[in-house]
LOGUSE-952855 format. One record per atom (N, C-alpha, C): residue number from 0; chain; x, y, z. Coordinates in Angstrom, 2 decimals. Example, Ala and Ser with C-alpha at 12.3 -4.5 7.8 and 13.67 -1.06 7.14 Angstrom:
2
(0; "A"; (13.19; -5.69; 7.80))
(0; "A"; (12.30; -4.50; 7.80))
(0; "A"; (13.20; -3.30; 7.80))
(1; "A"; (12.85; -2.25; 7.08))
(1; "A"; (13.67; -1.06; 7.14))
(1; "A"; (12.90; 0.03; 7.87))
END
This chain:
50
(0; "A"; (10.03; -3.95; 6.93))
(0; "A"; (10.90; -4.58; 7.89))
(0; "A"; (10.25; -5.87; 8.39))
(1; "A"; (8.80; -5.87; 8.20))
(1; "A"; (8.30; -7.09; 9.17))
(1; "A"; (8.48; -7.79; 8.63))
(2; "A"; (8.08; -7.83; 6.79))
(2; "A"; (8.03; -8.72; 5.88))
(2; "A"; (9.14; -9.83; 5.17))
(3; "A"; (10.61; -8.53; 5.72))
(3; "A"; (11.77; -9.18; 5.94))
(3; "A"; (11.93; -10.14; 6.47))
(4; "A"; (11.09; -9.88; 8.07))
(4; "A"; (11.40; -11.14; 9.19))
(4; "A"; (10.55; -12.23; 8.88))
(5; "A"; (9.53; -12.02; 8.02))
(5; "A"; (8.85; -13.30; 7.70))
(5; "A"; (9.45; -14.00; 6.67))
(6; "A"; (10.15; -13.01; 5.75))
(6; "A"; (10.86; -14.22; 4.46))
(6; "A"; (12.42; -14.66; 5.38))
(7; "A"; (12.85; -14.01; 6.30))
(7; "A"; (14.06; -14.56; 6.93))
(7; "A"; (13.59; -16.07; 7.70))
(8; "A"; (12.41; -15.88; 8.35))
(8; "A"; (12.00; -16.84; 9.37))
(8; "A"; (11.41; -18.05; 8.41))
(9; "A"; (10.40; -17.71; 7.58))
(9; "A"; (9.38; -18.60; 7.05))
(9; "A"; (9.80; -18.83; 5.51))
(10; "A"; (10.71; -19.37; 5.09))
(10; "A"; (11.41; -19.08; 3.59))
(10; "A"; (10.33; -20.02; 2.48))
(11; "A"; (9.74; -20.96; 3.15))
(11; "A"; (9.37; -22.17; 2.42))
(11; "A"; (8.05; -22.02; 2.59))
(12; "A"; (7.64; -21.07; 3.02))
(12; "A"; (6.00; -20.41; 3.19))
(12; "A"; (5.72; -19.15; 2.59))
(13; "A"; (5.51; -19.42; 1.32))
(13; "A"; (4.38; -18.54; 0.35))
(13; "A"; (3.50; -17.65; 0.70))
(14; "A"; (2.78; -18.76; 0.92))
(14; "A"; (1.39; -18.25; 1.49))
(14; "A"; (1.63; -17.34; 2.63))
(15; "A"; (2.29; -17.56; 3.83))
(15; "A"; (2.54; -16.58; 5.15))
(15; "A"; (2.90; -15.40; 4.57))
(16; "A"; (4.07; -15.39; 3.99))
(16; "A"; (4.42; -14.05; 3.10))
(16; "A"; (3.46; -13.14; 2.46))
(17; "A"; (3.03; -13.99; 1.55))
(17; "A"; (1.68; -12.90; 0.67))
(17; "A"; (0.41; -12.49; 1.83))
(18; "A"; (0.43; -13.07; 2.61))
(18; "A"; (-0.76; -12.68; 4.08))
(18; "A"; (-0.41; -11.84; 4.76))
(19; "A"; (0.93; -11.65; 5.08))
(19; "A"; (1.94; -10.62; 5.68))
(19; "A"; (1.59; -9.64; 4.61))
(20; "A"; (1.59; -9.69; 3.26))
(20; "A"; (2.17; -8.64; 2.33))
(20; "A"; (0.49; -7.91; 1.77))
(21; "A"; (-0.79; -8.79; 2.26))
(21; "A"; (-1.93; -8.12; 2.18))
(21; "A"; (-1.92; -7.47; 3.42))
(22; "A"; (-1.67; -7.80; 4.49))
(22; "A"; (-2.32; -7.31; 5.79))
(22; "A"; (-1.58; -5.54; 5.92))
(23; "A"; (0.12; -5.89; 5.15))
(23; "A"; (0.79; -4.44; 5.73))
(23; "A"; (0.00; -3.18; 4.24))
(24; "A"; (-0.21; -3.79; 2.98))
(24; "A"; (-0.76; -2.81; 1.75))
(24; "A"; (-2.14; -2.50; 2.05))
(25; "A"; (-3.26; -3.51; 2.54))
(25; "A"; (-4.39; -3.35; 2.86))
(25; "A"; (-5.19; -1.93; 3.16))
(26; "A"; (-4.20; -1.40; 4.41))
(26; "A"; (-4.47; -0.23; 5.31))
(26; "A"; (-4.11; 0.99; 4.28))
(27; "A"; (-3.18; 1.04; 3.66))
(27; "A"; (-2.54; 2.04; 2.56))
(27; "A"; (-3.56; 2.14; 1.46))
(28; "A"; (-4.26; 1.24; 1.24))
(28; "A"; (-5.33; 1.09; -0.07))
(28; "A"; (-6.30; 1.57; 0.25))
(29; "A"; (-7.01; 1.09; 1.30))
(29; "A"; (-8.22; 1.38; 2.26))
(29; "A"; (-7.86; 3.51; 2.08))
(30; "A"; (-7.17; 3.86; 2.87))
(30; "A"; (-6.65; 4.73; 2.94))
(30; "A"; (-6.96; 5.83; 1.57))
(31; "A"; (-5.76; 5.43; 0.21))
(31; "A"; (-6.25; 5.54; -0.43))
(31; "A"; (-7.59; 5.94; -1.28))
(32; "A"; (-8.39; 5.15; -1.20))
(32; "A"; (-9.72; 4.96; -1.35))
(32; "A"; (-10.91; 5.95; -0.78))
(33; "A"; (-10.27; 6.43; 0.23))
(33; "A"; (-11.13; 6.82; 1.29))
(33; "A"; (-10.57; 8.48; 0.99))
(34; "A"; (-9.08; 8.82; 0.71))
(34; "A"; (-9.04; 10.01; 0.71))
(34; "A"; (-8.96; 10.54; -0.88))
(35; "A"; (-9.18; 9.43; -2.26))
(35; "A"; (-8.44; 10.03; -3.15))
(35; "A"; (-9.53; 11.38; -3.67))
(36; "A"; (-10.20; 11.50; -3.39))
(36; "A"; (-11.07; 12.62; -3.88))
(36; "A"; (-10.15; 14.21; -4.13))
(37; "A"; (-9.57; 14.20; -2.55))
(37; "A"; (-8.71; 15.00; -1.78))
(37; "A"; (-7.57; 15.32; -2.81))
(38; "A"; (-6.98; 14.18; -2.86))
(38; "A"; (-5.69; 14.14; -3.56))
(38; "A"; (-5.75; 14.37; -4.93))
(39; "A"; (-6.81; 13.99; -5.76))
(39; "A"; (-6.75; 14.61; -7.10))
(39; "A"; (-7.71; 15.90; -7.63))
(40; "A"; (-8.65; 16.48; -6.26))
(40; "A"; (-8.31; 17.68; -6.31))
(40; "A"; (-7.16; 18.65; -6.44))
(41; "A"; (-6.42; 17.90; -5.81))
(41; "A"; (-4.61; 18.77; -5.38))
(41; "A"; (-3.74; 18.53; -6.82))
(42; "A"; (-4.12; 17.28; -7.36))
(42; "A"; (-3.05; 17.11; -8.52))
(42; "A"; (-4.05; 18.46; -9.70))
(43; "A"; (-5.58; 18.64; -9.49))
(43; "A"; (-6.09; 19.08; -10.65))
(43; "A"; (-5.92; 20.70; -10.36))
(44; "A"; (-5.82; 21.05; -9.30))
(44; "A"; (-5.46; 22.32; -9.09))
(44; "A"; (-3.71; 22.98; -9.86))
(45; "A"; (-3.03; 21.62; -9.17))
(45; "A"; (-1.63; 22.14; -9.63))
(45; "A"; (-1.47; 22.34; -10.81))
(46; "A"; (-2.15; 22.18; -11.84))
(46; "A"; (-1.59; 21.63; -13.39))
(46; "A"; (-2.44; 23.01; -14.09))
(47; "A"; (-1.25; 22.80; -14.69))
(47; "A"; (-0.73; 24.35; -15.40))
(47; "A"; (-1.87; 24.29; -17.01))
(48; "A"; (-2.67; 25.32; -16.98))
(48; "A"; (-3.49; 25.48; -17.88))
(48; "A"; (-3.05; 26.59; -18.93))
(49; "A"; (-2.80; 25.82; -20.46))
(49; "A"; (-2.54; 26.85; -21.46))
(49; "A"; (-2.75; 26.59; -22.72))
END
C-alpha cells in the first residue's frame, strides 16, 4: 500500500520507489535469514519418505 502512494505521488522518481521497495523487503529477508533453519526443518520433516 505504501509503495502505491509513492508510485501515485513520485511517478518520475525511480530511485524513491526502488528505496521504498528495499526498505519494505529488507525486514522480510533479514527475517528470513535469521529463521530459515526453522523452516526447512519443517519442510524436511513433512516430506514423505518411500
Amino acid at each position: 500500500m505504501g509503495l502505491e502512494y509513492l508510485r501515485g505521488t513520485f511517478v518520475g522518481d525511480q530511485r524513491l520507489i526502488a528505496a521504498g521497495t528495499i526498505i519494505a523487503v529488507a525486514p522480510l529477508i533479514a527475517l528470513f535469514f535469521s529463521l530459515q533453519r526453522y523452516f526447512f526443518r519443517g519442510v524436511n520433516e513433512g516430506a514423505v519418505k518411500g
